[in-house]
C-alpha positions in Angstrom: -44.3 0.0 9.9 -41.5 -2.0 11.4 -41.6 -5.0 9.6 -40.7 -2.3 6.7 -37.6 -1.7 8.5 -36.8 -5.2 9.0 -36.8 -5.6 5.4 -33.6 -3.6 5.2 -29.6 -4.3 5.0 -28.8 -1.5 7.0 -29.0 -1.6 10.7 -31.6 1.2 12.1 -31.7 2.2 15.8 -32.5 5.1 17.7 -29.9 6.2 20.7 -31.0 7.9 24.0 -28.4 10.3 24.9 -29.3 10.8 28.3 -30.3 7.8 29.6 -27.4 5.8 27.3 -30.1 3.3 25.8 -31.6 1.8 22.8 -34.8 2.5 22.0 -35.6 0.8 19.4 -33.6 -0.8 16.5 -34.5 -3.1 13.4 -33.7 -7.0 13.0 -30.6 -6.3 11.2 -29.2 -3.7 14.1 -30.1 -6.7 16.5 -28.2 -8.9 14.3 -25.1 -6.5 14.3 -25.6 -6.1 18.3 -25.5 -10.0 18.9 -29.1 -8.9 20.2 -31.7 -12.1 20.6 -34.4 -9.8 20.8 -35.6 -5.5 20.5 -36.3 -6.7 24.7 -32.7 -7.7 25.5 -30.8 -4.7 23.5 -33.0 -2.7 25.3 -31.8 -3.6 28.5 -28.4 -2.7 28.2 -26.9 -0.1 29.4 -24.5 1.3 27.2 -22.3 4.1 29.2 -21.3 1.5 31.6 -17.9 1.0 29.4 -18.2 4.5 27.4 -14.9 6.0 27.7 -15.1 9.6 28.3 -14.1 10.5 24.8 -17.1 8.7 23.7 -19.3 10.3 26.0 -18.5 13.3 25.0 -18.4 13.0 21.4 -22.3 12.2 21.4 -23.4 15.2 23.8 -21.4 17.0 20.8 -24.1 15.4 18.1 -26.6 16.1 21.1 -26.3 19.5 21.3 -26.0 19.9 17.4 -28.8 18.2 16.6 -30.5 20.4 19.0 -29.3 23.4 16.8 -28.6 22.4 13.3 -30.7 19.9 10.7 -27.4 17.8 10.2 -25.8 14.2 9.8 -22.6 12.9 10.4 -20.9 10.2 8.8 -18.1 8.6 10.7 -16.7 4.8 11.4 -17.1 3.9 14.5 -16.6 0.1 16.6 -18.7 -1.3 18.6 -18.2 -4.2 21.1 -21.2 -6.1 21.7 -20.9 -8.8 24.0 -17.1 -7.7 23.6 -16.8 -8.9 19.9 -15.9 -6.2 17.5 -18.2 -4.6 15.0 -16.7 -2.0 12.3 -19.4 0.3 11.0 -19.7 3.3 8.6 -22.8 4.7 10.5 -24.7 8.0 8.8 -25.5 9.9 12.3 -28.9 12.0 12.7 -31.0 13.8 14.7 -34.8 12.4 16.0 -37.0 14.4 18.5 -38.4 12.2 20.9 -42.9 12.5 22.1 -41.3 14.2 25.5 -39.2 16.5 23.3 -36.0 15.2 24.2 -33.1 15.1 21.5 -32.3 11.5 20.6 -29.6 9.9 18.0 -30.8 8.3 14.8 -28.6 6.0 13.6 -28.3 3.8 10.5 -24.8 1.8 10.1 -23.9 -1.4 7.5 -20.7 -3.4 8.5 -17.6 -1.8 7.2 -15.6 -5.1 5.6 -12.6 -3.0 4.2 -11.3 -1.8 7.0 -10.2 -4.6 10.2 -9.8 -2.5 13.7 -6.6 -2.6 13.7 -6.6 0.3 11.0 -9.1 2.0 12.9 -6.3 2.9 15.7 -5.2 6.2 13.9 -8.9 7.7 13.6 -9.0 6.3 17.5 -6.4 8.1 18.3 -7.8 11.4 16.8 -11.0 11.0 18.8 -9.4 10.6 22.5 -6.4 12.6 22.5 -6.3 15.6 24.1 -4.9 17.9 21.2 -7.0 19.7 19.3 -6.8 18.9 15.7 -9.0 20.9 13.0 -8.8 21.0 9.4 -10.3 24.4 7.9 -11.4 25.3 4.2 -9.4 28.6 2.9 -11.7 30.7 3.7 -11.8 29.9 7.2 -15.0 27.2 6.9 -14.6 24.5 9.1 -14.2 21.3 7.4 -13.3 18.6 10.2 -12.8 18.6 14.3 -12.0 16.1 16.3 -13.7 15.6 19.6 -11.0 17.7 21.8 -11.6 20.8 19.0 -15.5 20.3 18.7 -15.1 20.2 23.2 -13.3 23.9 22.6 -15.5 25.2 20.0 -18.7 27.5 20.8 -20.6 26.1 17.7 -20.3 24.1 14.7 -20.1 26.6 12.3 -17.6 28.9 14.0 -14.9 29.5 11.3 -11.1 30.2 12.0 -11.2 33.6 12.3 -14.2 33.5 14.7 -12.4 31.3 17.3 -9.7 34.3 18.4 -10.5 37.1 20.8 -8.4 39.5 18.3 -9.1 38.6 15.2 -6.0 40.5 13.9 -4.1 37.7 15.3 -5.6 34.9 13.3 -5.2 37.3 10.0 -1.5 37.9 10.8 -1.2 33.8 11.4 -2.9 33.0 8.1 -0.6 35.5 6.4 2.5 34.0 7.6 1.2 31.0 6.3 0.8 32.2 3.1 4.9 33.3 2.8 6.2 30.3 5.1 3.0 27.5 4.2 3.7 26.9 8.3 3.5 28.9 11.6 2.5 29.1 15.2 1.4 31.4 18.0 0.1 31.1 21.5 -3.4 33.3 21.0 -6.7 34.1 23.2 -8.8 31.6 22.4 -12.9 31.9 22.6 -14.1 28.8 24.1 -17.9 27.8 25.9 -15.4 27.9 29.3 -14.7 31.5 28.1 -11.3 32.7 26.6 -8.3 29.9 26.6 -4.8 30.4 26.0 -4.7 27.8 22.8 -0.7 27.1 21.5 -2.1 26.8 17.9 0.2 25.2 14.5 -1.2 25.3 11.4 0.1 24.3 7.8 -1.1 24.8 4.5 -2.4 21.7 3.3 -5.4 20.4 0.8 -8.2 18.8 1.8 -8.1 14.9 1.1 -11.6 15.2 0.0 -11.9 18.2 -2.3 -8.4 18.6 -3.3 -9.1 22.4 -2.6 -6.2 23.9 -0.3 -6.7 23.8 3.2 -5.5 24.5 6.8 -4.6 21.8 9.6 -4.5 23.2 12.7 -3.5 21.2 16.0 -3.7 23.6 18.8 -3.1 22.6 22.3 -4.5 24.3 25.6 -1.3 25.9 27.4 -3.5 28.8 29.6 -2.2 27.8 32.7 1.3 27.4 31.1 0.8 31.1 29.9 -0.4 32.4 33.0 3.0 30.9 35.0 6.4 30.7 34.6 6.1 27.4 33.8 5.0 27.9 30.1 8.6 28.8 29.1 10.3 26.0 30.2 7.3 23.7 28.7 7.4 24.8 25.3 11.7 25.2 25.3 11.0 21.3 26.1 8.2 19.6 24.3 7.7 18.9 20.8 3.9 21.1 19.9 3.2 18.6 17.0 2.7 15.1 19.4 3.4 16.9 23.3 6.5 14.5 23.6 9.5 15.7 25.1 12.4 16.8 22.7 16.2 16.4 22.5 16.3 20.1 24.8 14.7 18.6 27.8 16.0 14.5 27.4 19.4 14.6 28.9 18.0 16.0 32.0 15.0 13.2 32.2 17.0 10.3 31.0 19.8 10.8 33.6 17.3 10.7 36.3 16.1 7.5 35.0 19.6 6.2 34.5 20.2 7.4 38.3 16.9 5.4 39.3 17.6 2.1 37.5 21.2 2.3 39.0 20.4 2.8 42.6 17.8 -0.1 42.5 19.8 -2.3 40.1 17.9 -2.1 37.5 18.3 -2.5 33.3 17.3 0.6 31.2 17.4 0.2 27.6 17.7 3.4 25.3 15.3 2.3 22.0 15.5 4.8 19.3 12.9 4.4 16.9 12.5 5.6 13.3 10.3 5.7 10.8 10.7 3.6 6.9 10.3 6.0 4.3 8.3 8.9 5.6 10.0 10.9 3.0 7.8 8.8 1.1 4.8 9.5 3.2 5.3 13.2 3.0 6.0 13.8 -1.0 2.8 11.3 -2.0 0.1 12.1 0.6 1.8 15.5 2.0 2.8 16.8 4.8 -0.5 17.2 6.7 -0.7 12.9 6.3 3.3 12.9 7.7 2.2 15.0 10.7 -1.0 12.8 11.5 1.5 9.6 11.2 3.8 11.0 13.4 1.3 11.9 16.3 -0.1 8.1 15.8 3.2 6.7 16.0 3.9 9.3 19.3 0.2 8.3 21.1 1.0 4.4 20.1 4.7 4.8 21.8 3.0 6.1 25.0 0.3 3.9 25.1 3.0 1.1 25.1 5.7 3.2 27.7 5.6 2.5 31.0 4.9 5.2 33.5 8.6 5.7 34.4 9.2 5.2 30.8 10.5 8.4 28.9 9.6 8.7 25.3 10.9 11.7 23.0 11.0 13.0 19.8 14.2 13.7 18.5 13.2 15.3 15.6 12.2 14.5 12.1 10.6 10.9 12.3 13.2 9.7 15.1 12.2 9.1 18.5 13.7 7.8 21.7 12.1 5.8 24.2 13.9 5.2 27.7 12.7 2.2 29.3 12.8 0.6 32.7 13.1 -3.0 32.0 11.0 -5.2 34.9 12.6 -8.3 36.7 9.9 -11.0 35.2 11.2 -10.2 31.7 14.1 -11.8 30.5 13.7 -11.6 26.9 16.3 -8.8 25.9 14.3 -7.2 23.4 11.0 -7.6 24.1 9.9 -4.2 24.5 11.3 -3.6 21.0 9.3 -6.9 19.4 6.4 -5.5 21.3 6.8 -2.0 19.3 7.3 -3.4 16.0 4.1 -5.9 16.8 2.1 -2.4 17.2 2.1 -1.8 14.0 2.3 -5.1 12.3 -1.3 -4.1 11.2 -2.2 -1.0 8.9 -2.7 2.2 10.3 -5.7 4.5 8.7 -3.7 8.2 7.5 -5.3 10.1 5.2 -8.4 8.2 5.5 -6.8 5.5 3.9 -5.2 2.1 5.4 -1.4 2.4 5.4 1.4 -0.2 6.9 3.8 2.0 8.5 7.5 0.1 8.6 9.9 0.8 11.7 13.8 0.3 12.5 14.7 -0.2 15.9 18.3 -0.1 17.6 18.5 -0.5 21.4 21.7 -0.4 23.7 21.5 -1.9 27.4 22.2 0.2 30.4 25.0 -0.6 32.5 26.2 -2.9 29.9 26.1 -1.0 26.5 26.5 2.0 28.1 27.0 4.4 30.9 25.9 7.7 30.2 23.1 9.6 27.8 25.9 10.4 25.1 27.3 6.6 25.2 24.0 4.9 24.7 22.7 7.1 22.5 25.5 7.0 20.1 25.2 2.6 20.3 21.9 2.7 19.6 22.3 5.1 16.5 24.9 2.2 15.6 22.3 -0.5 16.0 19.5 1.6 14.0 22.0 1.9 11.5 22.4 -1.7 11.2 18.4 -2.2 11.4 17.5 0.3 8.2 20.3 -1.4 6.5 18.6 -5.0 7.2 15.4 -6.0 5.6 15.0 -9.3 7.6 15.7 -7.9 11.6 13.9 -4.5 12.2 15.0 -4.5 15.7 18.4 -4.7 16.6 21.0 -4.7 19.8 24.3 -2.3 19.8 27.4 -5.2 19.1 30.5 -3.5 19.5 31.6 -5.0 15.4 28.9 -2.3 14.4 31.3 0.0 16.0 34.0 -1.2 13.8 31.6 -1.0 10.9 30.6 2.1 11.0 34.6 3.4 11.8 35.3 1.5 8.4 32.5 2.8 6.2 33.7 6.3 7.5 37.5 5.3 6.1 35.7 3.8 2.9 34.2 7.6 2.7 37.2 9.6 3.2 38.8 7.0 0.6 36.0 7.7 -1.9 36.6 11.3 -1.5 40.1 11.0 -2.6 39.0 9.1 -4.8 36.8 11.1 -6.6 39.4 13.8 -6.5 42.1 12.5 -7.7 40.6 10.0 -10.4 40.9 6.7 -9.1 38.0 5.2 -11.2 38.1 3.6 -14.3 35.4 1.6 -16.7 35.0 -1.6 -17.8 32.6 -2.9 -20.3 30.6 -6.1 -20.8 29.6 -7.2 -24.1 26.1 -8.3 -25.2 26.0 -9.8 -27.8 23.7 -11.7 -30.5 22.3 -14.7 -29.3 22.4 -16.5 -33.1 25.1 -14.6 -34.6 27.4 -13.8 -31.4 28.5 -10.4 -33.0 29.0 -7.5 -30.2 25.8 -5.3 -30.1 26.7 -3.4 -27.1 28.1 -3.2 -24.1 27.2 -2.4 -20.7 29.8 -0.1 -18.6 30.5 -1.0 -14.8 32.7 1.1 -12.4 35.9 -0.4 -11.0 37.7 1.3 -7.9 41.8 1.5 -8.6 42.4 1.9 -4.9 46.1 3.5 -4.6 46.6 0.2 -2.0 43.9 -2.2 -2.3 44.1 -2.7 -6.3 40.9 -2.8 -8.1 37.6 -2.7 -6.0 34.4 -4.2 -7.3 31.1 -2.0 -6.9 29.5 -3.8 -4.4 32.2 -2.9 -2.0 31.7 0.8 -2.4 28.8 1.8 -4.5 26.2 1.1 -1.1 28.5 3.5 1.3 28.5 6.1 -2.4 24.8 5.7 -2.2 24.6 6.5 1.7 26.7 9.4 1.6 25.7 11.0 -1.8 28.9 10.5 -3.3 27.1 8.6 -5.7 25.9 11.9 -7.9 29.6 12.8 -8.5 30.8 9.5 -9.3 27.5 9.0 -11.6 28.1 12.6 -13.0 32.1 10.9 -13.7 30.6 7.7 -15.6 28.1 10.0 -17.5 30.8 11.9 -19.1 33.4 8.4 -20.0 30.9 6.5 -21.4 29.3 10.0 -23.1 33.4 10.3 -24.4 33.7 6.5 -25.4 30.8 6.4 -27.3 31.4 9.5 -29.8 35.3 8.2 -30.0 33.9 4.7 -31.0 31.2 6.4 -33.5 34.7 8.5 -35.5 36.2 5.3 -35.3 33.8 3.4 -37.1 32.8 0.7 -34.1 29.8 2.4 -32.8 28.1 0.1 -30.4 24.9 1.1 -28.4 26.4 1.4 -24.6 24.4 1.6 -21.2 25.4 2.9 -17.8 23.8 2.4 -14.6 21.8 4.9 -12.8 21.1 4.7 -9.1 17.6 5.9 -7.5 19.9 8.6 -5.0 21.0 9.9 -8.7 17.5 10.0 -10.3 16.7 12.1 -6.9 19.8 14.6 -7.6 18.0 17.7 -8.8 21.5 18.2 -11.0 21.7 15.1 -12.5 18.7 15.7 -15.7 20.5 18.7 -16.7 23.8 16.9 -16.8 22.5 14.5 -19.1 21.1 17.0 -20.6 24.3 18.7 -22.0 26.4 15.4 -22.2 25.7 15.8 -26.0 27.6 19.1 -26.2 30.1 18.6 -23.4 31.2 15.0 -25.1 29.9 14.8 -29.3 27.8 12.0 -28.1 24.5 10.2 -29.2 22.2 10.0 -26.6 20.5 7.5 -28.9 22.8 5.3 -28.1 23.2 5.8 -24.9 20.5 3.5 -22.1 20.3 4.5 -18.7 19.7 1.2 -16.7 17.2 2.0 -13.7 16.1 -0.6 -11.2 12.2 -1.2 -10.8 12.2 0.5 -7.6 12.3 3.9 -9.5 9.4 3.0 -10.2 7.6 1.7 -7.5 7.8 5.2 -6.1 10.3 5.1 -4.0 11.2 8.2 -6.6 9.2 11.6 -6.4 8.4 12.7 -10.1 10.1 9.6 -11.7 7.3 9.9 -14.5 8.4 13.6 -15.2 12.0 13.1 -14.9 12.0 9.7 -17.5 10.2 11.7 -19.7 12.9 14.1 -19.6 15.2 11.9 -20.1 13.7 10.0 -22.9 13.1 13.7 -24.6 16.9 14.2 -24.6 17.4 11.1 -26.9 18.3 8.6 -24.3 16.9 4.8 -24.0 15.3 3.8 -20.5 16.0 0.3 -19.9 14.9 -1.8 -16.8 17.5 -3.2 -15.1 17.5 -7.0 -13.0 13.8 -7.2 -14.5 11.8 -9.3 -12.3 12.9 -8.9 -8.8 10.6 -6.4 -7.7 6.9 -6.7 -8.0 7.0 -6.5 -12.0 3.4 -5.0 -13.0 2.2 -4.5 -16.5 -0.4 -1.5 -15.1 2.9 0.4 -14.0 5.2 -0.1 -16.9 2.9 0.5 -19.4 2.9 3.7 -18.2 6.4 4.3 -18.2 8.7 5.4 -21.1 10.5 2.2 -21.2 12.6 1.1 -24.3 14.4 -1.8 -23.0 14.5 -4.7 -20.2 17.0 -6.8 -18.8 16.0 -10.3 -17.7 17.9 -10.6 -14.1 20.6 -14.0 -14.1 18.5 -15.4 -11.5 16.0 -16.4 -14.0 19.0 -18.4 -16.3 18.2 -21.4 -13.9 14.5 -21.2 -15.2 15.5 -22.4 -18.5 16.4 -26.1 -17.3 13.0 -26.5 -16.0 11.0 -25.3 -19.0 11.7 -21.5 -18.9 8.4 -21.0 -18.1 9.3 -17.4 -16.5 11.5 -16.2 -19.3 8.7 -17.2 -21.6 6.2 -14.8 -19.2 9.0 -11.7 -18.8 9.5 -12.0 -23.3 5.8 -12.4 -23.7 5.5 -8.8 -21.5 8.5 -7.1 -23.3 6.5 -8.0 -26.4 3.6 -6.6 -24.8 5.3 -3.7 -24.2 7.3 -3.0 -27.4 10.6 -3.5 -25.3 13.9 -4.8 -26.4 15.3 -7.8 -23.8 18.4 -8.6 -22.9 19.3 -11.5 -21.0 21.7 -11.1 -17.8 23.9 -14.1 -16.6 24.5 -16.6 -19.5 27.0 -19.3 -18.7 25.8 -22.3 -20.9 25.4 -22.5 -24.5 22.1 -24.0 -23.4 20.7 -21.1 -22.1 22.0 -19.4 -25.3 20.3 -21.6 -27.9 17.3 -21.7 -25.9 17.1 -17.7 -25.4 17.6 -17.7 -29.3 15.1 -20.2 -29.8 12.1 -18.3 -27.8 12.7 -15.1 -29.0 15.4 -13.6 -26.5 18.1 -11.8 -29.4 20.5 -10.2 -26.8 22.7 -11.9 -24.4 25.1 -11.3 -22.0 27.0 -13.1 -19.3 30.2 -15.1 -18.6 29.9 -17.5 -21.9 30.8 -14.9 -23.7 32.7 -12.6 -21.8 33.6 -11.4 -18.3 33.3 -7.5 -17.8 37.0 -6.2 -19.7 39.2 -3.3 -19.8 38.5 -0.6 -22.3 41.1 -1.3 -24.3 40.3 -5.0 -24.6 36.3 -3.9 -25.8 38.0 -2.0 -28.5 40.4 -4.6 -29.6 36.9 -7.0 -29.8 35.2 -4.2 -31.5 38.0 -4.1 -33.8 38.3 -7.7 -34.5 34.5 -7.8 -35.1 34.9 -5.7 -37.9 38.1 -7.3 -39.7 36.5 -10.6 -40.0 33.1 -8.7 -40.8 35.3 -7.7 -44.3 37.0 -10.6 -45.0 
């Protein structure tokens, strides 16, 4: 019968629970184990390194197996002969001849998955909060081993888990008007009733897509039997059990106080999340929560025992660390974060990289007090999100002076914006075999009252930050939406194009102002493209699809700008309402050596049914060759730098005199 078994690609053996042995296993579970022989596997004892976790995970499946005819299905890693092995292992019952319960097992490698994605389902198994996920009408769908541990049997549903079971009705209720809530309720338990904190959120199930309940509940009976659960939940954060901002100044002077008396460095880190706004809108905010307790556990994990890690709020935290004499790097503690999550972390059942910024400030040196080293660090953070290359940076007292004169550029903008300080110019593109204007592209210029004109890259980045950006976007919409009716009674219409940041295509306002630009200027929208960046539509945009669409059902042409910089992708555009793309001028120095990208980016526009318009022309080279392969719209410095609006017209004007002579 065995050589049967033998035959197979999946590894079979069968588990002892109590005596923590194999018993028997196939050639290809000896060949995951490292075994030589059935004999040697045998002989090992395998709770000599099972964690308690582990343990008691399995006398879970023990005593379910016991009472229910079910299977699990997990991914689990094992460590013969301390070499790693990542399974997806189908879990069963098997009675024993001596009656005894013992595990069946039958696990294949899992290649898509290395360990170090493993760390967030890890995590789920050996922390100490509870974390369930429950079907809507109350049927459990998933515990982790802490929940299973506090749960009287497998099937209990939510409602069965409360000594009153008004107070899991009036919890579900309040997540029905808020989709969140939380309450410190009896809890039945096999060590009898427990005071559980308990949050839940409405969520879906990743599996089902049918809505759902995540519940994370934490164990606080002896909190609520003693004054001491007051000040415990005034100071902790209930989703990851890390201290918050309430209860940090009190900590972090003590450690500043301790570092000082023994002359010691302390370095305030604060850490923050890359895009979990991102996280959040596409996987929801049961995933965000789950990422936020991985990042919390791996920040602890790493934090000394003096060490003082918080959550500040949001996807911020703070880490307050006692730097030891032997290390003389300055920020290696940082380095040793960001190497934590170098690799992808599993959320959602699904392998995600999970990007970090970093700012530290020193203590004595950076710093003095809480408020001083708190407010350097949010300097150096600052600097950190704004860098793509250093994710982990030290306070400098010039980011001081940055930061005072991105502030001044702010009130500036302000004033700006209020008293009309802006004003358009317009770069042709034109034809690249007749040269004839067929449109021009409008860029924003700052008339600063005492700086004279202000390019956009000295102002539109700090617009961006701030969100001034949607009322000097809303101020562009309407001149170019004026400019282009005026030029259309005039007789020298000319499709025009106006740039349209991603903070602008985020501005809930901003598709019904384009919307009504028609009525509020006589405009075309059909001559009228919005240039977006490829970023829009990486997703760094919720809805970017619906809102295009929108967009491009008002009349307006969507037009890719700087095509080719970001990780261009037939799948995605094709999918996109996309009329037009512009070739970024970075490519222009392709055409020397062959052109062999231009050739690729035209041969996709064509694909695509998209018009092309080259960016950065300075030779009449690049011109005849852009004409020669195809490329019919140009613009760049050969034929004219970006010019007044008066100056457009007079070329406009000129373009049609010698057009009728």
């Amino acid at each position: 019968m065995f050589s049967i078994f033998d035959r197979l690609d999946t590894g079979v053996w069968i588990f002892d629970f109590d005596h923590k042995r194999i018993l028997w296993a196939n050639r290809k579970a000896l060949e995951i184990t490292d075994s030589a022989t059935l004999e040697e596997l045998q002989s090992r004892d395998m709770g000599k390194d099972m964690s308690h976790s582990v343990e008691q995970r399995l006398r879970q499946y023990q005593q379910d197996f016991c009472k229910h005819d079910v299977s699990f299905a997990e991914i689990w890693t094992l460590y013969p002969k301390g070499t790693a092995q990542v399974l997806q292992v189908v879990m069963s019952g098997i009675r024993l001849n001596d009656g005894r319960m013992a595990l069946l097992c039958e696990g294949r490698p899992h290649h898509e998955q290395q360990p170090e994605t493993l760390r967030s389902a890890e995590a789920l198994m050996h922390t100490t909060v509870m974390i369930s996920l429950f079907a809507e009408d109350g049927t459990p769908l998933y515990r982790n081993t802490a929940a299973r541990a506090a749960c009287p049997k497998l099937e209990t549903r939510f409602e069965d888990q409360f000594v009153d079971s008004h107070e899991a009705r009036r919890l579900l209720d309040q997540v029905v008007e808020d989709r969140t809530a939380r309450l410190v309720a009896n809890i039945e338990t096999p060590a009898g009733p427990r005071w559980h904190e308990l949050t839940i959120r409405a969520c879906h199930d990743a599996v089902s897509g049918q809505p759902a309940y995540l519940v994370s509940e934490i164990d606080v009976t002896e909190l609520h039997e003693t004054k001491e659960r007051a000040q415990y939940l005034a100071s902790h954060d209930t989703l990851t059990g890390l201290s918050n901002r309430t209860y940090l100044k009190e900590r972090v002077t003590q450690v500043l106080q301790t570092a000082a008396d023994n002359n010691q460095r302390a370095t305030l880190y604060l850490v923050d999340l890359d895009d979990f706004k991102m996280v959040n809108d596409s996987l929801g905010h049961a995933a965000g929560d789950a990422l936020l307790q991985i990042v919390a556990s791996t920040l602890t994990e790493q934090a000394g025992p003096d060490d003082i890690v918080a959550r500040l709020g949001g996807d911020e935290f703070l880490i307050c660390h006692l730097e030891k004499p032997e290390h003389h790097i300055p920020d290696w503690f940082g380095q040793a974060i960001l190497a934590n999550f170098a690799t992808s972390q599993l959320i959602d059942g699904k392998p995600r990289q999970i990007g970090l910024s970093i700012g530290y400030a020193h203590f004595p040196e950076d710093g003095k007090t809480i408020d001083q080293l708190m407010r350097n660090a949010d300097l150096a953070l600052y600097q950190a999100k704004t860098d793509p290359k250093c994710k982990c940076v030290r306070f400098r007292e010039r980011m001081r002076l940055l930061r005072d004169e991105h502030h001044s550029i702010k009130k500036d903008l302000e004033r700006a914006i209020r008293d009309n300080e802006f004003v358009l110019h317009f770069q042709p593109i034109a034809c690249t075999n007749t040269e004839r204007v067929v449109g021009a592209e409008a860029l924003i210029r700052w008339h600063h009252p005492t700086k004279g004109l202000i390019r956009p890259d000295e102002f539109v980045p700090i617009a961006e930050e701030t969100g001034l950006i949607n009322d000097i976007g809303a101020w562009v919409g309407n001149q170019v939406g004026a400019l282009q009716a005026d030029l259309t009674k005039t007789g020298l219409a000319v499709p025009l194009s106006m740039n349209v940041s991603p903070r602008q295509m985020s501005d809930t306002n901003f598709v019904t102002r384009m919307q009504t630009l028609a009525d509020q200027t006589g405009c075309q929208p059909d001559m009228i493209s919005l240039e977006i960046t490829e970023s829009v539509l990486l997703g760094d945009i919720p809805n970017a699809f619906e809102t295009l669409t929108v967009l491009k059902a008002a009349g307006y042409r969507i037009v890719i700008d700087d095509f080719g910089t970001g990780y261009s992708n037939l799948a995605y555009l094709h999918n996109y309402p996309i009329d037009g793309i512009k070739i970024d001028r970075m490519f222009m120095e392709d055409i020397a050596t062959g052109g062999a990208i231009v050739k690729l980016i035209l041969s996709l526009a064509s694909a695509l049914g998209a018009d092309v318009v080259a960016e950065g022309v300075e030779t009449a080279e690049q011109r005849t060759w852009l004409s020669e392969n195809g490329c019919n719209r140009f613009q760049g410095f050969l034929y004219s730098k970006p010019v007044p609006e008066d100056d457009f017209r007079a070329m406009l004007q000129s373009q049609v005199r010698l057009a009728v002579m």
